[in-house]
C-alpha positions as CSV (number, residue, x, y, z in Angstrom):
1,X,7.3,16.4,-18.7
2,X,9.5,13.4,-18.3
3,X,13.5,14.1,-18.9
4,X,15.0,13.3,-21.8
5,X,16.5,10.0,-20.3
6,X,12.4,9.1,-19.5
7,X,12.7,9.9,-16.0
8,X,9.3,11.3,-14.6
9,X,10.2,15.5,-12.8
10,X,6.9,15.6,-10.5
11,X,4.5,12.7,-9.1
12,X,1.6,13.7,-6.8
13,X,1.2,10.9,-4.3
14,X,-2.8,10.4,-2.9
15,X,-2.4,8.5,-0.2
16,X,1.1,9.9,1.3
17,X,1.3,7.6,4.3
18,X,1.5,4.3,2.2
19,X,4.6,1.9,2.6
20,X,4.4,1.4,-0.8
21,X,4.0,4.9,-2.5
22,X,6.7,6.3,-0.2
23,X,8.7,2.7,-1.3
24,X,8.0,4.1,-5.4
25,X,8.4,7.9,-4.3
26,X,12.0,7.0,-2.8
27,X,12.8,5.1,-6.2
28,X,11.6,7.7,-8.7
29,X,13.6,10.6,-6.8
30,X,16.5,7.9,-6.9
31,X,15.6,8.1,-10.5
32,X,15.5,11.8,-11.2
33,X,12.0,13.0,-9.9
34,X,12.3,16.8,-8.6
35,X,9.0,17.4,-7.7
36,X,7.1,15.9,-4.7
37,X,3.4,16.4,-3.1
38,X,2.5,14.2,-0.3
39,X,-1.3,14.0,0.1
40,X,-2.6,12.4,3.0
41,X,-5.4,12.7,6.0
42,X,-2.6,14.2,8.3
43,X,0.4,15.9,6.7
44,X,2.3,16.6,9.8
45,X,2.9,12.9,10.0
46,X,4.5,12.8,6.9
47,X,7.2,14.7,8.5
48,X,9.7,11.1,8.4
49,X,9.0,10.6,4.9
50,X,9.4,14.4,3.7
51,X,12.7,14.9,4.9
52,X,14.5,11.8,3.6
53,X,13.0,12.8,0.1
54,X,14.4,16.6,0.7
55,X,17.7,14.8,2.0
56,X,17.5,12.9,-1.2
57,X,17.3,16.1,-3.1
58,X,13.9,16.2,-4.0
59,X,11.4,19.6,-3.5
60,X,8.3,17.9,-1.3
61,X,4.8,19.6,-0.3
62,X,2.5,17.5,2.1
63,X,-1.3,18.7,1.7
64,X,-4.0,17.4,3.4
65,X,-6.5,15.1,1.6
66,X,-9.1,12.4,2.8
67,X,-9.7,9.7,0.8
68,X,-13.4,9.4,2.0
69,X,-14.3,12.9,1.5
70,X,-14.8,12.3,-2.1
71,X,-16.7,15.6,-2.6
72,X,-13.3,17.7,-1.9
73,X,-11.6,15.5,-4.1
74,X,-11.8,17.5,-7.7
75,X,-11.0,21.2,-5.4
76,X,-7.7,19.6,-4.0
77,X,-6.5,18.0,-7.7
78,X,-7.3,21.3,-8.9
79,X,-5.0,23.3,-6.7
80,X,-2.2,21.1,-6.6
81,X,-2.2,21.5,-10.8
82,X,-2.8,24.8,-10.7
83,X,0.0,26.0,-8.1
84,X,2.7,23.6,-9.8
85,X,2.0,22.9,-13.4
86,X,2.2,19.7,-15.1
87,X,2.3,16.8,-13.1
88,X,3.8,14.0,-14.5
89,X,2.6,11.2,-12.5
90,X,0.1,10.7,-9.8
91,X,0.2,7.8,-7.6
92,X,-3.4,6.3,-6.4
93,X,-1.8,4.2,-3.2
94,X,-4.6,4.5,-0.6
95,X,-6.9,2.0,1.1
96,X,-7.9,0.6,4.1
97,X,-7.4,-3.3,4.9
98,X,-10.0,-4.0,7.8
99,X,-10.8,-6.7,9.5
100,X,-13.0,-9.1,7.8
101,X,-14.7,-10.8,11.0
102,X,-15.4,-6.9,12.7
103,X,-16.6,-5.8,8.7
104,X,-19.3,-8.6,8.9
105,X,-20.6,-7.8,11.9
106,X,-20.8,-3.1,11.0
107,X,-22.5,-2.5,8.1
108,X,-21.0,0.7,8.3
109,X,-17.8,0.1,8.8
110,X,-17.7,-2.3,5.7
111,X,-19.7,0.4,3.5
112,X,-16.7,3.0,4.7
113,X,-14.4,0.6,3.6
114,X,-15.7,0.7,0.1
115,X,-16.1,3.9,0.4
116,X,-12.3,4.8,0.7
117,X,-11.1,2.1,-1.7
118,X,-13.5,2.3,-4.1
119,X,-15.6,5.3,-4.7
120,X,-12.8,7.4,-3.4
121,X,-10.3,6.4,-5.8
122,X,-13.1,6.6,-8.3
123,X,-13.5,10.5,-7.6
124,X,-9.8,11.6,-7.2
125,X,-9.1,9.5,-10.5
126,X,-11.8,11.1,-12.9
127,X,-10.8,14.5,-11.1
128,X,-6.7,13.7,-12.2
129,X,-7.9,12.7,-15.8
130,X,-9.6,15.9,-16.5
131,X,-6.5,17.7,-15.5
132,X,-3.7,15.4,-17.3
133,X,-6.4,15.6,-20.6
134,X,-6.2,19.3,-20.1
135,X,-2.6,19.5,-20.1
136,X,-1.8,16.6,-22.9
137,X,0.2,14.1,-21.2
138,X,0.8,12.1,-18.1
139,X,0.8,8.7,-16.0
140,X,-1.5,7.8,-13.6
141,X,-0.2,4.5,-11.8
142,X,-3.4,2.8,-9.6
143,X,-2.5,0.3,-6.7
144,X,-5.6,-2.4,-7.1
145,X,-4.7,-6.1,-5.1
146,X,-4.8,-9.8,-6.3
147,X,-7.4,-9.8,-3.6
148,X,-10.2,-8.3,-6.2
149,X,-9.3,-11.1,-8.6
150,X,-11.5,-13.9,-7.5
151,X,-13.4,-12.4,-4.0
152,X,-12.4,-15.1,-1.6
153,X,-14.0,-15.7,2.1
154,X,-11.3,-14.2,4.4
155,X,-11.1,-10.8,2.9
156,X,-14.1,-10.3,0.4
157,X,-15.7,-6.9,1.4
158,X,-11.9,-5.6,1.0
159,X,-11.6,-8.1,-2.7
160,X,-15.3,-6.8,-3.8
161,X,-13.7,-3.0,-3.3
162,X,-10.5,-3.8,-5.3
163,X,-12.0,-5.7,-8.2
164,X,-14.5,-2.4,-9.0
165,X,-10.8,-0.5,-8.8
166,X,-8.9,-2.7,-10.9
167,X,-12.1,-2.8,-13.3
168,X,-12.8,0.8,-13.5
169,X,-8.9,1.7,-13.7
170,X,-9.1,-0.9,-16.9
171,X,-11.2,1.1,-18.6
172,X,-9.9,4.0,-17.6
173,X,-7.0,3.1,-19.5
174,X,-9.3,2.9,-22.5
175,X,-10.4,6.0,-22.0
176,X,-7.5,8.2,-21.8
177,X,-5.3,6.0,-24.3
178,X,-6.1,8.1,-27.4
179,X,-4.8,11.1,-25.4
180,X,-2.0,9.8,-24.8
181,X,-2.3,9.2,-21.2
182,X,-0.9,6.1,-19.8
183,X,-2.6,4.1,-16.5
184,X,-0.7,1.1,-14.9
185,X,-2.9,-0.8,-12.7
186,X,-0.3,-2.4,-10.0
187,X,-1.6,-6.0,-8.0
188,X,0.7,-6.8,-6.1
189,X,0.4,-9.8,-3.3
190,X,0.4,-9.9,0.3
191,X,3.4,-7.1,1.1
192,X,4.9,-6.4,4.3
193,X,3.9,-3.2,5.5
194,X,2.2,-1.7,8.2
195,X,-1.1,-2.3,7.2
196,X,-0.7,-5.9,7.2
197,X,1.6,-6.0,10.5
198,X,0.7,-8.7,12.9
199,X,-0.9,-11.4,9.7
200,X,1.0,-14.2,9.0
201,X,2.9,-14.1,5.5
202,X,1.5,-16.4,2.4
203,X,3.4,-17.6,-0.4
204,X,5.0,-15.1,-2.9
205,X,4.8,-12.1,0.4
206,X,6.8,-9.6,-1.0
207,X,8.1,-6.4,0.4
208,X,7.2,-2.6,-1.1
209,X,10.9,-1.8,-2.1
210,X,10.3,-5.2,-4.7
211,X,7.3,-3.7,-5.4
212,X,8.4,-0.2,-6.3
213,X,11.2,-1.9,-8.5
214,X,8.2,-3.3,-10.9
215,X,6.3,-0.1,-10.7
216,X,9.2,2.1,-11.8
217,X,10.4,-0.3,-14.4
218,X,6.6,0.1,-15.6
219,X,6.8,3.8,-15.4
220,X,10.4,3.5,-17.6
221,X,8.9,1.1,-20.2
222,X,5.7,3.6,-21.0
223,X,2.2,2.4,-21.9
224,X,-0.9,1.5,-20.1
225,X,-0.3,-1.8,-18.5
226,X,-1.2,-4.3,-15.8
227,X,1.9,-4.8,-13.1
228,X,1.6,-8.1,-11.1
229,X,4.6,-8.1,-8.5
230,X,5.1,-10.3,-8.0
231,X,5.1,-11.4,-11.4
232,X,4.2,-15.2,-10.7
233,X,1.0,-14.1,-9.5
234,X,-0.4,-13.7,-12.5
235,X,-0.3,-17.5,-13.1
236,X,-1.5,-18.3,-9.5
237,X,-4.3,-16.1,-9.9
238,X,-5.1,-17.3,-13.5
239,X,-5.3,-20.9,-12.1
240,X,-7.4,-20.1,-8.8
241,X,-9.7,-17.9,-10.6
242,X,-10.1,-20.7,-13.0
243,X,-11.2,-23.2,-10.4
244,X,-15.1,-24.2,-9.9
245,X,-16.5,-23.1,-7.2
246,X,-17.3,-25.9,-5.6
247,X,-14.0,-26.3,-5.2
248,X,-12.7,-23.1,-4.4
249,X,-15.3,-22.9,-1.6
250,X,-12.9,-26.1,0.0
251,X,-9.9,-23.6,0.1
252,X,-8.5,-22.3,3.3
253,X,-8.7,-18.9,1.8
């Protein structure tokens, strides 16, 4: 259960490895969070991240999870609620990027793409619903993209996955209102992380620590709720996904 000042005591982060989950993770334990899992395709590496949030003061588990294996997904949420209790939050922060020109050119390699960022989110979030229904309370907080507002050329097979996340997350939140379950779907811009080392920054590139700020200051507030980060985006995405597509084809996106 949260502390009585609203301070989330245990998250379960699936995807453990992301610059932006361990950005949030680092803020909530600044914030008061006790309780730590790390889920990721190789917990070893998590070694880095682990220890700073121990330093920190924070109890941390890594566990191994693949985001593609979706069939193992409803076994590993079930053990890491079983062996610690309630979980207060659970962080959705993993996805693959790719490369659009190499995804055009492998079928299969675009169709694994979706697979992780889509139907693998799909899978570990139903499984984490079930749970936080069973045990009355919770927040699940979802990182979808601006890139699944309006699909654009440059990045659509990784846009196409994030608009079915951002739409099933949506009604998600619908879902699991009435039991008092909250669900903040995060779309932030271009960040600088490693996933998108080596691409040249946009307009309104932020970083994961800015991003983290908005997603705990989300957390704080309460509520199911759409986080933009940052927050102009909204209106630059309102105003693109607005425009005909005649037009929009004519934009060096």
């Amino acid at each position: 259960m949260k502390d009585a000042l609203g301070s989330v005591q245990s998250v379960l982060v699936l995807g453990g490895s992301s610059d932006i989950g361990g950005a949030i993770v680092r803020s909530l334990v600044a914030d008061r969070t006790q309780k730590v899992i790390l889920a990721a395709r190789d917990p070893d590496a998590l070694g880095p991240v682990a220890g700073e949030l121990r330093t920190a003061g924070a109890q941390v588990e890594s566990v191994p999870f693949d985001a593609a294996e979706t069939a193992a997904h409803a076994d590993l949420i079930d053990s890491v609620f079983d062996d610690h209790g309630d979980i207060d939050l659970v962080l959705v922060s993993f996805g693959v990027l790719g490369k659009q020109a190499e995804l055009l050119e492998d079928p299969a390699a675009a169709a694994e793409s979706v697979q992780v960022n889509f139907t693998g989110a799909t899978a570990a979030l139903l499984a984490v619903a079930r749970r936080m229904r069973r045990q009355g309370h919770g927040t699940i907080v979802v990182l979808s993209s601006v890139a699944g507002e309006r699909a654009r050329r440059s990045n659509f097979v990784y846009g196409s996955a994030k608009a079915g996340l951002d739409a099933f997350a949506q009604g998600l939140a619908d879902e699991l209102a009435p039991a008092g379950i909250d669900v903040i779907v995060v779309r932030p811009g271009m960040v600088r992380t490693k996933m998108t080392a080596g691409m040249d920054p946009v307009p309104l590139t932020t970083t994961a620590e800015a991003v983290a700020e908005d997603v705990v200051a989300a957390i704080r507030k309460g509520g199911s709720r759409t986080v933009w980060s940052p927050r102009m985006l909204r209106y630059v995405m309102t105003a693109l996904r607005l425009l005909p597509r005649p037009i929009f084809r004519r934009l060096d996106l």
